[in-house]
C-alpha positions in Angstrom: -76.3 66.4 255.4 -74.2 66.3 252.0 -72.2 63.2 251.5 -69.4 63.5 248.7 -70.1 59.9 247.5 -74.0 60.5 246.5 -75.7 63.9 244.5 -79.5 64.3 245.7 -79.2 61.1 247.6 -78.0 59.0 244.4 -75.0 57.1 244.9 -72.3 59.5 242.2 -71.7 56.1 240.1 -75.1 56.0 239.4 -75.7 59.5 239.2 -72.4 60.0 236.8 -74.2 57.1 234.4 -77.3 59.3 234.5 -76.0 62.7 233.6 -74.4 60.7 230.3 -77.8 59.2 229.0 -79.5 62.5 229.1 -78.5 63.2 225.7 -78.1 59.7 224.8 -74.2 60.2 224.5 -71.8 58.4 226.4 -69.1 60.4 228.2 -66.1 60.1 226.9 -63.3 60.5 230.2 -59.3 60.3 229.4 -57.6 61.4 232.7 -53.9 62.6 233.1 -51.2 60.4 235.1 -51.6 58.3 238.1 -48.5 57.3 241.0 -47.0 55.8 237.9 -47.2 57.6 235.1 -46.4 61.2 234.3 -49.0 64.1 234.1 -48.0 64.2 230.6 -49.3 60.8 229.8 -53.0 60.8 228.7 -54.6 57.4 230.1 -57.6 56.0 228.8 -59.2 53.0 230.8 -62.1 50.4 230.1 -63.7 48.0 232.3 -61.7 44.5 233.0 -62.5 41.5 232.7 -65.3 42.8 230.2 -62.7 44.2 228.1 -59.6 41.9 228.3 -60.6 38.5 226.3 -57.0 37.5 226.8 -56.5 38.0 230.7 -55.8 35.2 232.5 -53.7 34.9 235.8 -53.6 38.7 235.8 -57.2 38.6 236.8 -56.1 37.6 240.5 -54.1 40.1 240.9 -55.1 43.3 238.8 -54.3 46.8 239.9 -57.6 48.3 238.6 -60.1 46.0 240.7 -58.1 48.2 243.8 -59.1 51.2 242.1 -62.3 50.7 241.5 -63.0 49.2 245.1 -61.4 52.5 246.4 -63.1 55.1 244.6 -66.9 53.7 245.7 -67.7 53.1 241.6 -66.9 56.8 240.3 -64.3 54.9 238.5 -66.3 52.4 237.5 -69.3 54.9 235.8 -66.4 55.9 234.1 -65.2 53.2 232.2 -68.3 51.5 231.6 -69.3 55.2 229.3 -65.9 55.0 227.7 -66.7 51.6 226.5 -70.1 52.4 225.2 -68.6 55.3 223.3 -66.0 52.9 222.2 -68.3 51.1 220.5 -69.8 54.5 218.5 -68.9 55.3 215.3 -68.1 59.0 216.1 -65.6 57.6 218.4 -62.3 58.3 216.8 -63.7 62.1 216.2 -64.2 62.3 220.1 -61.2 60.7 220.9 -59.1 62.7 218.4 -60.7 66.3 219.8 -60.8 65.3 223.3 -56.8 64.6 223.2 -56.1 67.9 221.0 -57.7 69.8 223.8 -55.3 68.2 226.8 -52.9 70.6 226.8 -49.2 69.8 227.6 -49.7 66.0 226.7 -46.8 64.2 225.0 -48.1 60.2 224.7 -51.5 58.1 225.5 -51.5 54.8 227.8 -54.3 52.6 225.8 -55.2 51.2 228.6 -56.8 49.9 231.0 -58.8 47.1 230.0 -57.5 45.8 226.6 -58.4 45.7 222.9 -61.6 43.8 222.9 -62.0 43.0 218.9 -60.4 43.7 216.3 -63.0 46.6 214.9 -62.1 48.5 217.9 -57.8 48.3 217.3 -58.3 49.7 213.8 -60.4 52.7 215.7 -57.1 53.4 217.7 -55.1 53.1 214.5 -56.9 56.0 212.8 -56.5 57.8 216.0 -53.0 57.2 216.2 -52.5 58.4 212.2 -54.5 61.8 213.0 -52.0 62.7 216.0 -48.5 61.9 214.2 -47.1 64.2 217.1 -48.2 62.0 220.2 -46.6 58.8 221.4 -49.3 56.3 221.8 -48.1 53.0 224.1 -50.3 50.1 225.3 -49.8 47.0 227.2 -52.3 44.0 225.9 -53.3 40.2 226.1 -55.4 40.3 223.4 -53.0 38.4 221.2 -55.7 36.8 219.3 -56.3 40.1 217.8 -54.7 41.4 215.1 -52.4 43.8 216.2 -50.7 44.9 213.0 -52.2 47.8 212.5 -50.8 49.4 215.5 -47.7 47.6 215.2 -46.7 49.1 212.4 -47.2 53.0 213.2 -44.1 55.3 214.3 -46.0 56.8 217.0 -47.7 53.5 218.4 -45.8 50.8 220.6 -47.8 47.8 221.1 -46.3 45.6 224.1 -47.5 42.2 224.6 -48.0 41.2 228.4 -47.1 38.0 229.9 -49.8 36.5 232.2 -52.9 36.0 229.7 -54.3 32.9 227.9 -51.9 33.4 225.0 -48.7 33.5 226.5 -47.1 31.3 223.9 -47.3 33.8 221.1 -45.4 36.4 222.8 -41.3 36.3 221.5 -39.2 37.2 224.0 -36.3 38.3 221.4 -38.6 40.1 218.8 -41.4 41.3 220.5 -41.5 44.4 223.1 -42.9 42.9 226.5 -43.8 42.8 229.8 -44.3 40.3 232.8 -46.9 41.0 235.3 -45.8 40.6 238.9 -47.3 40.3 242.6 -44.7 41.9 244.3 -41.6 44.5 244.5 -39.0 41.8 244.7 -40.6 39.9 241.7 -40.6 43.1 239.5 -36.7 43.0 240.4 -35.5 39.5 239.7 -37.6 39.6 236.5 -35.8 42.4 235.2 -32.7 41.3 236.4 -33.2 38.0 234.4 -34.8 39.5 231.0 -32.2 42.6 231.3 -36.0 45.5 231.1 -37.2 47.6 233.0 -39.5 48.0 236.2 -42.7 50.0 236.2 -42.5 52.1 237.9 -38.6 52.8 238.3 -39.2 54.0 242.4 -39.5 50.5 243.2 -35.5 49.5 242.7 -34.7 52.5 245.3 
């Protein structure tokens, strides 16, 4: 009997992993919208807490640990390659072809996970300056990092998220934001209180 979670018996996490190392290449795997984001948002993910130096509180409640436990580790195979070909020097190549080829794609979420050193920002700076015709947005805790390089493109907007080890360096009058919340009714008096925005916008219907 098949089972959708396995291939020839191996559990698909495992067996995704495996079909990568065959040429000794990572997979490189940038998906399209989620229940929050629009088709037309390209989202690239890495694997928390590996990836986010700066989490803190954020950790107890984060979003992605639900995906992962749903999705029996498929998701999880895939994160874990796109951080080993994060770390590849051909990586901005990849990245750069693999987002020219998404058709109908108008901006990139970087990410899920976080910028992990400072090496790896300047990576997403260079892709950034090759696709001058795509928004690039990403959410991050890792304000130990330098961030400048991002924060100084037209088509990158770097906002820094409250709930990390660094909370103190984030301005709340010239720096783009965001507080991370448990719940629908938090999400609501937050942006009642800082006058923003809640992700998604469903939630004050």
């Amino acid at each position: 009997m098949s089972d959708k979670s396995s291939i020839a018996g191996v559990p698909l996490g495992i067996a995704v992993l495996s079909r990568n190392t065959v040429t000794g290449v990572p997979r490189l795997t940038v998906t399209r919208g989620n229940r929050k984001i629009h088709p037309s948002i390209a989202i690239w993910s890495l694997p928390p807490p590996l990836t986010c130096p700066g989490a803190g509180i954020c950790l107890l409640f984060c979003y992605f640990f639900k995906v992962l436990k749903g999705l029996r580790g498929i998701v999880l195979a895939a994160v874990n390659s796109n951080f080993k070909a994060s770390l590849r020097d051909d990586f901005v190549d990849r990245m750069v072809d693999k987002l020219l080829r998404m058709k109908g794609i108008v901006g990139v979420r970087v990410h899920g996970g976080d910028f992990y050193c400072d090496a790896y920002i300047r990576k997403w700076e260079e892709v950034a300056r090759r696709l001058p015709h795509l928004k690039f947005f990403a959410f991050t805790k890792s304000l130990h990092l330098n961030l400048a390089p991002l924060e100084q493109l037209p088509n990158f907007t770097v906002i820094k998220s409250f709930g990390g080890l660094l909370d103190r360096r984030i301005s709340r009058t010239s720096d783009n934001y965001a507080v991370v919340v448990e719940d629908v009714q938090q999400a609501k008096k937050q942006a009642k209180l800082a006058g923003g925005r809640v992700c998604p916008p469903e939630l004050l219907a």
